[in-house]
C-alpha positions, 0 to 999 in steps of 0.5 A, a space after each residue: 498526467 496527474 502532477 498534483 499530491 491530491 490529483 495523485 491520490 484521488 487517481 490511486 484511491 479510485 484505482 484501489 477501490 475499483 481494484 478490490 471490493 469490500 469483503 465481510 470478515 467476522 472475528 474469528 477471520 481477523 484472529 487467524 490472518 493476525 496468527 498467520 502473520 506472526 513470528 515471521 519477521 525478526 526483531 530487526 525487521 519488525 523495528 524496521 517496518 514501525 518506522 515511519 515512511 518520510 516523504 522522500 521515501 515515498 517519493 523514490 518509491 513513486 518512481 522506481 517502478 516502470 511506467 509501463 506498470 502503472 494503472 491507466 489514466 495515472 500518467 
């Protein structure tokens, strides 16, 4: 069981980057994703998703999924 911030996130970071691999866009890519993405959200909820995430939040995040879940080797 990892119970230290930074053994958390080394165990996160490799996962991820086990999980995804690196994919070459060009500009033309980026620009579509940004326009698919637009105008989807209200204001509200975009005021919402630019505040900033407090500790706390990340925290109960952490712990409202079932450990059932979680990647192998993180508990």
């Amino acid at each position: 069981m990892q119970t230290s911030a930074r053994d958390i996130v080394r165990v996160f970071s490799a996962y991820m980057r086990s999980k995804y691999r690196p994919m070459q866009v060009d500009k033309e890519c980026v620009r579509t994703m940004i326009q698919a993405g637009r105008g989807r959200f209200s204001d509200g909820s975009r005021e919402t998703l630019e505040l900033p995430t407090t500790a706390e939040e990340v925290k109960a995040a952490m712990f409202v999924g079932d450990r059932k879940n979680l990647p192998a080797g993180t508990v």
